[in-house]
C-alpha positions in Angstrom: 0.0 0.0 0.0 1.0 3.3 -0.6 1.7 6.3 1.2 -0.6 9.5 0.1 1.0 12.5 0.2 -1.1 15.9 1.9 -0.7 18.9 0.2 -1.3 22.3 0.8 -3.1 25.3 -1.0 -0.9 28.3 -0.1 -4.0 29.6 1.5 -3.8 26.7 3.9 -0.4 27.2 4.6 -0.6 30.7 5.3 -3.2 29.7 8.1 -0.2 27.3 9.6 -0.1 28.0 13.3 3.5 30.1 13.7 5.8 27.7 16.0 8.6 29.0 18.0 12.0 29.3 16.0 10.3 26.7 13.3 10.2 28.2 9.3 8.8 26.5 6.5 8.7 26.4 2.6 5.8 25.3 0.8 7.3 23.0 -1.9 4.6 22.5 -4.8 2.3 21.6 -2.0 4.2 19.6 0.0 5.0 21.5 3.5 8.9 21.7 3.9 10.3 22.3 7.2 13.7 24.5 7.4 16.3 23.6 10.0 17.7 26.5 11.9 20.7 27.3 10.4 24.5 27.4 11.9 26.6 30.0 12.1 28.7 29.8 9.2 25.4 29.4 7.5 24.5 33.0 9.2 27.9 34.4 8.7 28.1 33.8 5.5 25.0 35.1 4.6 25.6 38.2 6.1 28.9 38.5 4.1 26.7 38.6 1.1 24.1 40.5 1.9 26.4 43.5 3.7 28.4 44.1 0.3 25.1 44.0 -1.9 23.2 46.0 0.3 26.2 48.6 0.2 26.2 48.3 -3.6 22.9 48.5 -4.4 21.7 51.3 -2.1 24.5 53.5 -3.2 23.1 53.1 -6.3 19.5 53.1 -5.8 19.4 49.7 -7.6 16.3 48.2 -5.3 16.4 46.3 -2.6 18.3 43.4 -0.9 16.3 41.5 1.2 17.0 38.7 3.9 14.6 35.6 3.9 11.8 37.3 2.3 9.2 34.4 1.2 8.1 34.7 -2.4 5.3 32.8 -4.1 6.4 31.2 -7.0 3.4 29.2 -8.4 0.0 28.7 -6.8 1.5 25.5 -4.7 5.1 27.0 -3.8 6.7 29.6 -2.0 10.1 29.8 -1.6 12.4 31.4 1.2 16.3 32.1 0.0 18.9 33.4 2.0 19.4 36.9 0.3 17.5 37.7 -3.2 17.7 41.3 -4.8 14.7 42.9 -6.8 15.3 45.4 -8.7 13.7 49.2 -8.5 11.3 48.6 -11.3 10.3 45.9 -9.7 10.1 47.3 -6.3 7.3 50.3 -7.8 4.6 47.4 -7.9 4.9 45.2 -5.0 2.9 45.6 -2.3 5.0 45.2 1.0 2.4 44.1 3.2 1.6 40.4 1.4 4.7 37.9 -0.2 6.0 38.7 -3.1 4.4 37.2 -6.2 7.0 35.5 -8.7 10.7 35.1 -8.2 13.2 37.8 -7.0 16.0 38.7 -9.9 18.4 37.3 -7.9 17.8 34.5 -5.3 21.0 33.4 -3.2 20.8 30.1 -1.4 23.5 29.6 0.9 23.6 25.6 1.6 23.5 24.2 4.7 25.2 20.6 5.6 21.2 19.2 6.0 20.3 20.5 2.2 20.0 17.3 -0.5 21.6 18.0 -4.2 18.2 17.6 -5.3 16.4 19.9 -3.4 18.7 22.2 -4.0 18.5 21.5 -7.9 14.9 21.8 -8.0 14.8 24.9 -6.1 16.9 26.7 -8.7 15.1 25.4 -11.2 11.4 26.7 -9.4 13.2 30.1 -9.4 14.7 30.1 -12.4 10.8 29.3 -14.1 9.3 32.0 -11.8 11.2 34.9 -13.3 14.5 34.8 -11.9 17.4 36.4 -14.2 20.2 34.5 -11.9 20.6 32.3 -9.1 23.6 32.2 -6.7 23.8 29.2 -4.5 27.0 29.2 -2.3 28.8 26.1 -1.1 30.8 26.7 2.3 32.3 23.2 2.8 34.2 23.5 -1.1 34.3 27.2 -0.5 32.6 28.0 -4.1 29.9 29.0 -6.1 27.6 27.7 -8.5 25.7 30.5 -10.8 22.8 29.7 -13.0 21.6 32.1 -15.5 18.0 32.3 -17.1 19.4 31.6 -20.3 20.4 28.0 -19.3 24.6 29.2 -18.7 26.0 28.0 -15.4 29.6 28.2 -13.9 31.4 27.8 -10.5 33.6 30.5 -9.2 36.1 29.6 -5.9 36.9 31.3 -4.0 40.4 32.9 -5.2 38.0 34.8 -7.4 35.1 37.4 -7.7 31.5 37.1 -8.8 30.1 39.4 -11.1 26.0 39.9 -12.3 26.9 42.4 -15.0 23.3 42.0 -16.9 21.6 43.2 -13.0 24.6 44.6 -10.9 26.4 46.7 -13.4 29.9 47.4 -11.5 29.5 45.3 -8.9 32.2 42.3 -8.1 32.0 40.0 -4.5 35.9 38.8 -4.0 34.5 35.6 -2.8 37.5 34.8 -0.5 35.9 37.9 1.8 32.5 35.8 1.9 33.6 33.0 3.3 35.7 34.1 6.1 
């Protein structure tokens, strides 16, 4: 016999009771439940969020944002670890309900409990839901992986810088600084 699988409307998971320190993603219907995360994890993070935060509002580029939940289809929303939207962008969202599609630029920072697959999927979600790029940052190897709308993807280590020319015009993350 086989095991049936409960999903969830994002209307019913919006009604989820809140629990203490507990987070969750809604992952085409199926309720996902996020482990706290360490502090490299945080640290890390933070790296990347401080530099684009300085870049972008210095520019007046949009916002960077820090586990902001996005809905990216009717049966998923998705919480990554930084994401930018751009200004234009910014003019039509309304900041008292979740964003509505993907941000430009979603940044997952893996943790040692995240699977390849989930991770692979989630990029994928984002990448169909409007995303131009997607970081997601590997502490352990001390790298990235980057995956562009148009199907390119590339690692960069962390002896060298990251650059998002097509969204970030100027900016460059020497990735050795992000991972101290």
């Amino acid at each position: 016999m086989m095991a049936t699988k409960t999903l969830l409307t994002v209307e019913q998971f919006d009604r989820l009771p809140e629990k203490e320190g507990a987070r969750y993603e809604l992952n085409e219907g199926e309720l996902v439940t996020m482990t706290e995360p360490m502090p490299r994890h945080n640290f890390i993070r933070d790296n990347i969020a401080d530099a684009l935060k300085e870049f972008v509002k210095a520019r007046k580029l949009g916002k960077v944002v820090v586990e902001n939940g996005y809905q990216l289809t009717p049966e998923t929303v998705r919480i990554p670890d930084v994401s930018f939207i751009p200004a234009d962008r910014m003019r039509g969202i309304d900041l008292d309900r979740r964003i509505e599609g993907a941000p430009a630029l979603p940044i997952q920072v893996v943790s040692p409990t995240d699977l390849a697959e989930d991770l692979r999927r989630k990029v994928e979600q984002y990448l169909a839901a409007g995303a131009k790029a997607v970081w997601v940052f590997h502490p352990k190897s001390r790298e990235v992986q980057v995956f562009r709308a148009n199907g390119a993807s590339f690692v960069r280590r962390e002896h060298e810088s990251l650059e998002e020319p097509e969204l970030l015009p100027g900016f460059s993350l020497v990735l050795k600084t992000v991972f101290e």
